[in-house]
C-alpha positions, -999 to 999 in steps of 0.1 A, spaced: -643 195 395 -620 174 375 -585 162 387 -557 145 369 -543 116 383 -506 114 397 -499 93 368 -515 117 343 -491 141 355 -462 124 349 -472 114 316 -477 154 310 -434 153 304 -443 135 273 -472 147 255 -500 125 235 -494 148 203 -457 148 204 -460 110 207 -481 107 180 -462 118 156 -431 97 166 -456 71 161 -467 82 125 -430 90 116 -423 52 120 -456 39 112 -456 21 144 -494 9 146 -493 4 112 -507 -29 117 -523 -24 151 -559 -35 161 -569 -15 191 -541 -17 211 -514 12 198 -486 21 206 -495 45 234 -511 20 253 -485 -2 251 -460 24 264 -487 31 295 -488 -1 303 -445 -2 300 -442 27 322 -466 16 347 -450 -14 347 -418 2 356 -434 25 380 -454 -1 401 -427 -25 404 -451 -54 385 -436 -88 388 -452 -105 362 -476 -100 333 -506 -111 356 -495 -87 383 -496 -56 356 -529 -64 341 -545 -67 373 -529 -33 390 -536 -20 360 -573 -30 357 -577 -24 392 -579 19 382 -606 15 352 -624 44 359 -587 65 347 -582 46 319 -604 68 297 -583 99 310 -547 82 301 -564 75 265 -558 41 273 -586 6 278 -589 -26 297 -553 -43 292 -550 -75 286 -514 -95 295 -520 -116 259 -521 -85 238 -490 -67 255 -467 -97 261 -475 -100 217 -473 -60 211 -436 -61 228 -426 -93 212 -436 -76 174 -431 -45 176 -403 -29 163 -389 -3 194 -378 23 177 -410 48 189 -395 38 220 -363 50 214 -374 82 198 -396 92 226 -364 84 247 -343 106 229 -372 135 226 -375 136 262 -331 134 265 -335 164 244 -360 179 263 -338 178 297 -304 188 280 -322 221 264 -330 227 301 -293 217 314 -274 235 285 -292 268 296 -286 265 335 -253 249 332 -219 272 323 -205 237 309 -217 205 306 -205 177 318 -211 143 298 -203 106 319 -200 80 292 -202 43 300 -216 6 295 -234 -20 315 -241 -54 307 -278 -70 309 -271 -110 312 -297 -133 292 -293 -169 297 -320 -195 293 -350 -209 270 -356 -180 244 -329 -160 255 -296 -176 241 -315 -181 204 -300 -150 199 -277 -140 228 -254 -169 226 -240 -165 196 -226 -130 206 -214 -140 243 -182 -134 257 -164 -152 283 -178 -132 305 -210 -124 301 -243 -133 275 -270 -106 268 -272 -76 256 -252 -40 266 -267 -6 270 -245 19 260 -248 55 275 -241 91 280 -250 104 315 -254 143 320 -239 152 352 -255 185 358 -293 172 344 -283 135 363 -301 123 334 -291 102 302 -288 124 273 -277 93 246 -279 54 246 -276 29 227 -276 -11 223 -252 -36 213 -243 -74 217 -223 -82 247 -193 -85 225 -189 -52 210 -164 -28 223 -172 6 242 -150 18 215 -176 9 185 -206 25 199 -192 55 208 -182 60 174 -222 68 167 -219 96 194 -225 128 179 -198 157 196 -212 190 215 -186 217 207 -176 232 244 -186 202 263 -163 175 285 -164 141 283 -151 117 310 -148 84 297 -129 48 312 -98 29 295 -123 12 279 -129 37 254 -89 43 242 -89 56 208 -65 79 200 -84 87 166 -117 92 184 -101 115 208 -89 136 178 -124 138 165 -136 153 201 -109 178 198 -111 186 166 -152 191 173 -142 220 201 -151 196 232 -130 187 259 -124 145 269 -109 132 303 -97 97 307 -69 73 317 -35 64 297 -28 31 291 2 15 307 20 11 280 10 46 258 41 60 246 43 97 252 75 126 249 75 148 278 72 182 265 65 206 296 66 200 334 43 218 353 43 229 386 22 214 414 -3 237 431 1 236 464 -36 229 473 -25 194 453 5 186 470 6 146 481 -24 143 458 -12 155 426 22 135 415 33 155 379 18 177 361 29 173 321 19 183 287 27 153 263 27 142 228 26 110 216 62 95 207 49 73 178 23 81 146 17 40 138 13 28 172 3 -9 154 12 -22 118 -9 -4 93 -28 18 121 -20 59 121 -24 77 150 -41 108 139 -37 125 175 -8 150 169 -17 182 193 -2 185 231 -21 161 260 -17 171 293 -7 141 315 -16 141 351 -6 111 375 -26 112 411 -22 94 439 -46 63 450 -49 59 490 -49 21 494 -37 15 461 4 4 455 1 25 421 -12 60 405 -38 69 379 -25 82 354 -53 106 338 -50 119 304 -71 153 287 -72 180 259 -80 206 283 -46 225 292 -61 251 313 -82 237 344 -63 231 372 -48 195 379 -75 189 410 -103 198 390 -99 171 364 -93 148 391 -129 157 402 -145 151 366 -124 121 365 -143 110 398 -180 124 388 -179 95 363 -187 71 389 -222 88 390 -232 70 355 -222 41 377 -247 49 403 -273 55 375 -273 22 366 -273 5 396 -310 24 404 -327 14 376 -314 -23 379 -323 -19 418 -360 5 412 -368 -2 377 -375 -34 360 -345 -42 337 -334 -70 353 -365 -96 351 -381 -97 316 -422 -97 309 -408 -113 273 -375 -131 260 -371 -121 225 -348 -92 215 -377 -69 209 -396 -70 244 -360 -67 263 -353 -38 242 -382 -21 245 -385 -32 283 -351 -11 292 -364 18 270 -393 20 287 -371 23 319 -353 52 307 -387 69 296 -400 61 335 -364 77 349 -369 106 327 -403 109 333 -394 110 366 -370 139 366 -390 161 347 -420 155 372 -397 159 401 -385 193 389 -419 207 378 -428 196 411 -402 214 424 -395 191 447 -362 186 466 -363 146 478 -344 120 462 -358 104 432 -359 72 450 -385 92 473 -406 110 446 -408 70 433 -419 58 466 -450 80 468 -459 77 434 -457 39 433 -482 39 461 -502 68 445 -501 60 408 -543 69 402 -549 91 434 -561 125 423 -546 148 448 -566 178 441 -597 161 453 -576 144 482 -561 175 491 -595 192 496 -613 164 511 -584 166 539 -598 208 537 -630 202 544 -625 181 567 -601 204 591 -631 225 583 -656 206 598 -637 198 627 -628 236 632 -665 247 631 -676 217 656 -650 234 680 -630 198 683 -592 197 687 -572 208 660 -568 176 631 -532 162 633 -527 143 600 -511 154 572 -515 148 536 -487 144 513 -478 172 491 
């Protein structure tokens, strides 16, 4: 009897029919001979899931499981071909396949969750060095060269759900201005993204924003609430504001004109407060202390793809392979997820990666009853009972 391989399984979260027609849509192998795009994005993701080192390491891991390669719809890699496929090749099918499987989780989150929670942020991907700076240097800052990866994190699918890419120079600010606005949802966001236009647009679009005042924001004190008791020596003031000035700079309006609620918490070990600022009158003053504190897990996000996932080292140094290298790590991640919960399993995803990094082409159906008829065997020849277990 047949058995799909732990790899084929995971590939099942992204279909080969919905794929193709990304792939149609942008006439990605347009000019391909042989090797497409879906082999290209096997290769990626196995890449990503084995932890390959180098080109030579992936075509030889790869290679090493021939006798699946039919199954994936896939042939005999060869390092040459990929390492020219990602340095032509435009990414976009890349992207889109990122963004159909984002959709596919926030479906899934938007009908188990009462409201979502969005975490937006940025982290920086340095590229120094022969064939990096021909086109990283010229957009470096002072403190860092490369490229940025711009996302939003769902907090209740602990998934991205948006991303995009910029040079290292270009403000939060600026990419988030692509973001399209879900009416009813929150959005936590750093100092980073300060924009008191933007933030009209997110209210005026029926969603709710948390984030942090700057210093020197000029506000009128409208209201002062009361502090819960529950928040006493945590929760400082309590306030609903307004901004004191329209034209904050010379020739810039401030289009924000409805109440803010200020709320100013204290830091243990730190000489001065945070000063948190949110559309959303309502929810008690701890509670948006908590969303303001979930937004460290889009932090944590991206420290475990740059510590699991391979976005860090490069198989290729032009724009095109880097970009679709980190796309091909968010594909893996969600890959991951959606395996994990059809799975229904309940360890981390760093543990679901561990097995399936050493398990990539097992079959487990045919594992699972080999280890059958074996208890079998040993049950009918009247021997103690077989101790070992096989993974689920």
């Amino acid at each position: 009897m047949f058995s799909i391989s732990r790899i084929q399984q995971l590939m099942k979260g992204l279909s080969r029919g919905q794929f193709d027609r990304l792939v149609r849509d942008s006439a990605a192998d347009k000019h391909s001979k042989g090797f497409g795009s879906w082999d290209q994005l096997l290769a990626m993701v196995y890449a990503q899931l084995s932890g390959a080192q180098s080109l030579r390491q992936l075509e030889a891991g790869f290679n090493s499981a021939v006798a699946h390669h039919y199954h994936l719809g896939t042939e005999v890699l060869r390092r040459s071909t990929l390492a020219d496929a990602n340095a032509r090749r435009s990414p976009a099918v890349f992207a889109a396949a990122a963004r159909l499987l984002m959709g596919q989780i926030g479906r899934s989150a938007r009908q188990e969750a009462a409201q979502l929670l969005y975490l937006l942020d940025s982290t920086s991907i340095t590229l120094e060095g022969r064939g990096f700076d021909a086109w990283t240097q010229a957009n470096a800052t002072r403190h860092t060269q490369g490229i940025k990866l711009h996302l939003l994190y769902g907090a209740d699918s602990q998934t991205p759900a948006w991303h995009s890419f910029s040079p290292a120079n270009v403000n939060d600010i600026t990419a988030a201005l692509e973001l399209r606005i879900e009416p009813g949802a929150t959005y936590v966001f750093d100092k980073g993204y300060c924009d008191y236009n933007w933030w009209a647009r997110i209210d005026a679009a029926g969603a709710r924003f948390v984030t942090r005042f700057k210093r020197n924001a000029a506000l009128r004190v409208h209201e002062a609430r009361p502090i819960e008791p529950a928040a006493a020596g945590v929760v400082l003031a309590d306030e609903i504001v307004g901004f004191a000035k329209l034209t904050p700079r010379g020739g810039h309006r401030n289009t924000y004109t409805q109440s803010l609620r200020r709320i100013e918490l204290a830091r243990a070990g730190h000489a001065t407060s945070m000063v948190l600022a949110t559309n959303d009158l309502d929810t008690p003053a701890l509670d948006i202390a908590r969303r303001y504190k979930d937004r460290w897990q889009v932090e944590l996000f991206f420290k475990w793809i740059k510590q699991h996932l391979r976005v860090k080292r490069f198989f290729g140094r032009s724009e095109n392979a880097v970009r679709i290298q980190i796309l091909t790590a968010l594909i893996a991640y969600l890959l991951l997820a959606l395996y994990r919960k059809a799975h229904g399993l309940s360890a981390s995803l760093w543990s679901v990666l561990g097995e399936l990094r050493a398990n990539l082409f097992q079959r487990p159906n045919i594992e699972r009853e080999r280890y059958q008829r074996r208890r079998e065997r040993l049950r009918e020849m009247k021997l103690p009972r077989f101790r070992g277990h096989f993974p689920q």
